[in-house]
C-alpha positions as CSV (number, residue, x, y, z in Angstrom):
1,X,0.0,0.0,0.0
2,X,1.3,3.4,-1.0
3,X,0.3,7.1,0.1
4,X,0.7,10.4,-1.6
5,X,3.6,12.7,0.1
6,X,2.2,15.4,2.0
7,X,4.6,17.7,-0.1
8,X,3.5,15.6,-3.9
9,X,2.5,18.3,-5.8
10,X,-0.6,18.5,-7.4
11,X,-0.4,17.6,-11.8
12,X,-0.3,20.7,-13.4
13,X,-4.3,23.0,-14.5
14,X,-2.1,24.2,-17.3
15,X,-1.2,22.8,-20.8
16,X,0.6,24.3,-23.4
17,X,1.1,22.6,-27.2
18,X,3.6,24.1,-29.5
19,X,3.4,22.9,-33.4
20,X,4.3,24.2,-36.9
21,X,2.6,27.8,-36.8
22,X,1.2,28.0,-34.1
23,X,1.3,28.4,-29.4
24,X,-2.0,26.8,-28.2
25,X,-3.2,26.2,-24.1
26,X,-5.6,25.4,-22.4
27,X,-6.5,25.7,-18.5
28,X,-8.9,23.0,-16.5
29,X,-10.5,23.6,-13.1
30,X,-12.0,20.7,-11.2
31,X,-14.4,19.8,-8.8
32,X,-13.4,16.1,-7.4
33,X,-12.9,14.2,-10.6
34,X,-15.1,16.2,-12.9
35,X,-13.0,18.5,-15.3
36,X,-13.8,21.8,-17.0
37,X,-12.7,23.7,-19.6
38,X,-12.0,27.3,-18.0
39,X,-10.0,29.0,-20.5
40,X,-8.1,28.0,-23.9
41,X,-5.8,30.4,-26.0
42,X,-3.9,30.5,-29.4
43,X,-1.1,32.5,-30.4
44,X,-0.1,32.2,-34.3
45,X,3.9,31.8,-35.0
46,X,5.6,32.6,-38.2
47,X,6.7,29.9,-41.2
48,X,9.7,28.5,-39.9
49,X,10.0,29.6,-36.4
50,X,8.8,25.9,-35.3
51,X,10.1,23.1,-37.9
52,X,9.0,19.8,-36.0
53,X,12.0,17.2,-37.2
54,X,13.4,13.9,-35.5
55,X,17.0,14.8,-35.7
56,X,17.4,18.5,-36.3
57,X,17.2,21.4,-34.4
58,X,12.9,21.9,-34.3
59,X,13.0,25.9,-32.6
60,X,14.7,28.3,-34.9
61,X,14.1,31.4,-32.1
62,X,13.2,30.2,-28.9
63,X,12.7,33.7,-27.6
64,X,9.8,34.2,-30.1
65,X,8.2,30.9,-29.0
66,X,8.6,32.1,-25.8
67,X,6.7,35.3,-26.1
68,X,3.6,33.1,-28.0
69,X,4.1,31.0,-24.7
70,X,3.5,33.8,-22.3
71,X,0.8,35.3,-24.5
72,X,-0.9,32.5,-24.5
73,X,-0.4,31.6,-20.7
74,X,-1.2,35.2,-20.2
75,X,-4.9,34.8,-21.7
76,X,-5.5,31.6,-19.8
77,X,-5.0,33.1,-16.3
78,X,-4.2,31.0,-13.2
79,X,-1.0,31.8,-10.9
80,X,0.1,27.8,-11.6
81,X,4.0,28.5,-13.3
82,X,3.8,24.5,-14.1
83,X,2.3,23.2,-16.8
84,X,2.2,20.4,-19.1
85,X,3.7,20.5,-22.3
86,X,2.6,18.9,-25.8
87,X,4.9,18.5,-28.4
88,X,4.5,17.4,-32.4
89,X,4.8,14.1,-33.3
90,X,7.1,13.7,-35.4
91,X,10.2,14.7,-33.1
92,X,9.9,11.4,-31.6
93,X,10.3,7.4,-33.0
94,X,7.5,5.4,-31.7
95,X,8.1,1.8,-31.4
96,X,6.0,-1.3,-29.9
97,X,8.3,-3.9,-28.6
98,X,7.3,-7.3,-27.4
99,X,8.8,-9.8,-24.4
100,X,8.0,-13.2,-24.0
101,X,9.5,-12.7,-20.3
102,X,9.3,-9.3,-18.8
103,X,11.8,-8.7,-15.7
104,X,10.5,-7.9,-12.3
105,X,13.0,-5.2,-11.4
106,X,11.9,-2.0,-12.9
107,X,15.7,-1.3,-13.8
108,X,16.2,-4.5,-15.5
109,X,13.2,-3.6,-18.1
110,X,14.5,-0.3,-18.7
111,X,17.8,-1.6,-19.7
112,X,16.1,-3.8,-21.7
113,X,13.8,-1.5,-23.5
114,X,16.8,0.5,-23.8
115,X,19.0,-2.2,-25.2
116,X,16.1,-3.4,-28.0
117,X,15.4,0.1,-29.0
118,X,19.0,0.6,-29.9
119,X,18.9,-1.8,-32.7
120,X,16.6,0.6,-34.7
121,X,17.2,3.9,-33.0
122,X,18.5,6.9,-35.8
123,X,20.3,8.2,-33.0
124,X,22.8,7.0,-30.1
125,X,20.5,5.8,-27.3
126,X,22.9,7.7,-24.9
127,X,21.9,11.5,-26.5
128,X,18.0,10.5,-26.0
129,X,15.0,10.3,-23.9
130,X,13.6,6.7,-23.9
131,X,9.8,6.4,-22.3
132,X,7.8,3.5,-22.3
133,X,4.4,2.5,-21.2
134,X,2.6,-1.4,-21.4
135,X,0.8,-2.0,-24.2
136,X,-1.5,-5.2,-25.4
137,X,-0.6,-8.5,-23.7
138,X,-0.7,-11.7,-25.3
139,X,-2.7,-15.2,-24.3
140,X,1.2,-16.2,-24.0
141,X,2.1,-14.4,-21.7
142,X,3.8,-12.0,-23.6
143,X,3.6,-8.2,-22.7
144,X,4.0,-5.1,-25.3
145,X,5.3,-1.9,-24.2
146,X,4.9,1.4,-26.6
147,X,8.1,2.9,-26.8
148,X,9.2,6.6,-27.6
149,X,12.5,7.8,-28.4
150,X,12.7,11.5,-28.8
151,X,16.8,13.3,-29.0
152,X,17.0,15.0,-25.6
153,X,18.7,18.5,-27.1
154,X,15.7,18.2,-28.9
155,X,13.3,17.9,-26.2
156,X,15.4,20.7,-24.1
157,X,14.4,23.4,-27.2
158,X,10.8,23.1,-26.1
159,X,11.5,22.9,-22.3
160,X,13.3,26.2,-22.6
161,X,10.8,27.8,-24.6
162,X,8.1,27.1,-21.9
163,X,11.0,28.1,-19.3
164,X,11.8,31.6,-21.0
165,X,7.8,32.2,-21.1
166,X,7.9,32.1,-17.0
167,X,6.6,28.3,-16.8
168,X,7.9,24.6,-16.2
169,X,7.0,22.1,-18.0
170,X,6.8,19.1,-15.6
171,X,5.4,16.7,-18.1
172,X,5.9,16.6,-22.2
173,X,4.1,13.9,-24.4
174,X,3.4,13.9,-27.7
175,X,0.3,15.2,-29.5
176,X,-1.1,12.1,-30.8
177,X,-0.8,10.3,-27.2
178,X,-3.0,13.1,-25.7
179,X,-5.3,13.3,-28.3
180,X,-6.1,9.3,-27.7
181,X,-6.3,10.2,-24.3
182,X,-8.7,12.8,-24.2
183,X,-11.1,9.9,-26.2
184,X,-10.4,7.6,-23.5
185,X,-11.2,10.0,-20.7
186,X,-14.4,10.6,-22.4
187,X,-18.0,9.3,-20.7
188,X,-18.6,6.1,-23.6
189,X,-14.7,5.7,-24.9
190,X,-14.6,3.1,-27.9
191,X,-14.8,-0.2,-27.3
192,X,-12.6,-2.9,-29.9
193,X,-10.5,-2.0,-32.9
194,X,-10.5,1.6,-33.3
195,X,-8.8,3.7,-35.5
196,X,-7.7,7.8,-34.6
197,X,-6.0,10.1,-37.4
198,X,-4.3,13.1,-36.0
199,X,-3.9,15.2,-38.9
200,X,-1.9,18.8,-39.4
201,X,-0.7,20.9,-41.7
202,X,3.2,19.3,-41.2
203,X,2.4,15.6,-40.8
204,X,-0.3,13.2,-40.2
205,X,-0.5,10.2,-37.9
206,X,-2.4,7.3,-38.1
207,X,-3.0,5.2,-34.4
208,X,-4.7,1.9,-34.3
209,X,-6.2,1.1,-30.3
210,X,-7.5,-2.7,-29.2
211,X,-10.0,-1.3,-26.5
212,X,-7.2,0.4,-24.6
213,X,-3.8,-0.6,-26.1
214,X,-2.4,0.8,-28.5
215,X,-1.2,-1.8,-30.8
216,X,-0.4,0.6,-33.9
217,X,1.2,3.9,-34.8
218,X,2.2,5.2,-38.1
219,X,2.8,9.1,-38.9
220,X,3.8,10.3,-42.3
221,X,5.4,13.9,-42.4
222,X,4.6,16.6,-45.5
223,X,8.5,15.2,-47.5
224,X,7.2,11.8,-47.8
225,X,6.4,10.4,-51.2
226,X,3.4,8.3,-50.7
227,X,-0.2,10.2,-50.1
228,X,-2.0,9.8,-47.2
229,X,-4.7,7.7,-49.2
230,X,-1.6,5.7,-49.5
231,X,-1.0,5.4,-46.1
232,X,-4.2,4.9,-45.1
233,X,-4.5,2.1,-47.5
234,X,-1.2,0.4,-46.2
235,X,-2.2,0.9,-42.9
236,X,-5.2,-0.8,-43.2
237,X,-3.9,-3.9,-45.2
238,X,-1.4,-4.1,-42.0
239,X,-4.5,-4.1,-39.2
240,X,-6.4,-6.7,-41.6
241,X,-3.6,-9.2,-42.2
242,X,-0.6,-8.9,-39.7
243,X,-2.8,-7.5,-36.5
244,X,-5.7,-9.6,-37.8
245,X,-8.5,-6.8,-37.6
246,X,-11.7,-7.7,-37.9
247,X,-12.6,-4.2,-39.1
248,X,-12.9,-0.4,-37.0
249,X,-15.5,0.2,-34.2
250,X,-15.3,3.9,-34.6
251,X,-13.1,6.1,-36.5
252,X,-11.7,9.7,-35.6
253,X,-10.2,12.4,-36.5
254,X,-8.6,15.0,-34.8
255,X,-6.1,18.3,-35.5
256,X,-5.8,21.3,-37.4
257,X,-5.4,21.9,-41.3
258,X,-5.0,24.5,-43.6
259,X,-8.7,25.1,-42.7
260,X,-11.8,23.6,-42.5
261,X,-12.6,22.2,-45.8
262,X,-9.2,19.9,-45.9
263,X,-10.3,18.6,-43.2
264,X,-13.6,17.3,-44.5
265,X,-11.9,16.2,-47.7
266,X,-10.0,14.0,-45.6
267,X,-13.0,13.0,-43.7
268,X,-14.7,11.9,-46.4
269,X,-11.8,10.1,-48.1
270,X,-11.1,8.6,-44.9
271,X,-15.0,6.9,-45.3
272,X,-14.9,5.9,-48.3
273,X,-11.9,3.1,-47.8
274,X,-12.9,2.0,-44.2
275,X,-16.6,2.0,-45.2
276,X,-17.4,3.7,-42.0
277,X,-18.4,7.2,-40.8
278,X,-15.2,9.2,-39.6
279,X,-16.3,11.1,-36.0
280,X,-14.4,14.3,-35.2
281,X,-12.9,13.9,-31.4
282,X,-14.9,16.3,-28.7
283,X,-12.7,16.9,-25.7
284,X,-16.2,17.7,-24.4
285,X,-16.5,13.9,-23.3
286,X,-13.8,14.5,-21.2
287,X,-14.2,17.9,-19.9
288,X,-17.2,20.1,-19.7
289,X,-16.5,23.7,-21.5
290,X,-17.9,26.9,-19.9
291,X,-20.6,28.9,-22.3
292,X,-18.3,32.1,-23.3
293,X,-15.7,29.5,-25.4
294,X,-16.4,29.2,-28.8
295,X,-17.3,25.5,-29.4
296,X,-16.2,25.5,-33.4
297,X,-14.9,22.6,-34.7
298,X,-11.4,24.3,-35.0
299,X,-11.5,25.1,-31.4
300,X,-12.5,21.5,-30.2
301,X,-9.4,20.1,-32.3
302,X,-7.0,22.4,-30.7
303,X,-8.3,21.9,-27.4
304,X,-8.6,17.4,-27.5
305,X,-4.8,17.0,-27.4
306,X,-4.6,19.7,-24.2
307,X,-7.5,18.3,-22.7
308,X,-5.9,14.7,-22.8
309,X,-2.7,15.5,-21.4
310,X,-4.6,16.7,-18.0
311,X,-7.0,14.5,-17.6
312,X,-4.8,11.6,-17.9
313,X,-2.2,13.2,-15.5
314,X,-4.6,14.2,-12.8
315,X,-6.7,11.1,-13.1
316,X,-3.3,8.5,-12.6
317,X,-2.0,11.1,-10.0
């Protein structure tokens, strides 16, 4: 049995995302478990100030970031100087990993985890930030885990943006990961294979969840070759013969595009090859959102990834 420290902080009411173009933030208030949406805030950055890459610098002026930061954090109110932090993507390499055995130290795993991921890592393992969470487990015995590797100079460009702009980030994931967990915060979460599309205007990513478990994750960035159709279609060949879907429960789709109307192209091509209606994600289901915010569709997307990152931090706390 284990208690909380009388001096554990409390997760953070404040979360910040920083993409391509643009500062967003969100602040929640709550009363026991039950969430709300209290404020939420955008700040627009110039082309090329935030270039979201794996293994190149991603913040071009960090001191301009920084400004959007405080801007933003400004608008959303609060006296909390912690907050969470959501990054792109695409600066990390997400891998699932499986172990017929795992080890019951907690160090032993991690140097395991470490030592697997360094096969296929783009990067020395020593210069990055390695993270890992269970995934699906098998009738075997088996267990998954759901692996990101993300260059910690990196990682350090956004901390120090947030940092500059007054705050500390206490807790960085990526954008997809909070988006999926802002659905399964919501009231009725999907049940079976479902599918979630995280789509901006730099790169796109494609997540396939088993109830809870993630079991997989596919992003394709705005230099690659094949269309997302392409991907789409790949990615649903993969479910159908490798993961041996049986076909989607729900599909979603969540982010921000050049607006509005590439967004329901997507939809719609997104329909026609899984044969299913394609459901935008509503943070609402996770958190209730005062009257005065503006409930437009481009607000929701903005807000789901924001949403997810504190609700999943304050309900494991």
């Amino acid at each position: 049995m284990s208690t909380p420290g009388l001096l554990q902080p409390s997760p953070p009411d404040l979360a910040i995302e920083i993409e391509a173009g643009l500062v967003s933030g969100a602040r929640l208030t709550w009363r026991g478990r039950e969430a709300t949406i209290a404020a939420h805030a955008v700040a627009p950055l110039p082309d090329g100030v935030v270039v979201p890459a794996l293994a190149a610098p991603n913040i071009h002026d960090v001191l301009l970031v920084a400004r959007a930061i405080a801007q933003v954090a400004g608008k959303l109110g609060g006296r909390s100087r912690r907050a969470a932090l959501v990054v792109p993507d695409t600066i990390a390499k997400v891998s699932l990993i499986r172990f017929e055995k795992v080890p019951a130290k907690a160090a032993d795993l991690a140097e395991l985890v470490r030592w697997q991921i360094r096969k296929t890592a783009p990067f020395p393992v020593d210069q990055a930030i390695v993270s890992f969470t269970p995934g699906a487990g098998g009738s075997d015995g088996s267990q998954e885990f759901v692996v990101s590797l993300a260059r910690a100079d990196i990682v350090a460009q956004y901390e120090e943006a947030c940092s500059r702009a007054g705050l500390h980030a206490g807790l960085v994931d990526l954008a997809t990961f909070s988006a999926i967990n802002s659905v399964l915060a919501g009231a009725n979460p999907p049940g079976g294979d479902w599918l979630l599309v995280h789509a901006t205007p730099t790169y796109t990513t494609l997540a396939v969840m088993r109830d809870r478990d993630l079991i997989f994750f596919r992003h394709r960035d705005e230099e690659t070759e094949s269309t997302l159709t392409d991907v789409v279609h790949q990615t649903a060949m993969y479910y159908e013969d490798r993961l041996k879907g049986e076909g989607f429960s729900r599909a979603l789709l969540t982010g921000w595009t050049e607006g509005h109307g590439a967004t329901d192209t997507l939809a719609r091509s997104l329909e026609e090859r899984l044969g299913i209606a394609v459901e935008p994600v509503d943070p609402r289901t996770a958190a209730s959102l005062l009257d005065r915010i503006n409930a437009s569709p481009a607000v929701l997307d903005a807000l789901a990834p924001l949403v997810g990152i504190l609700v999943r931090e304050r309900r494991v706390a």
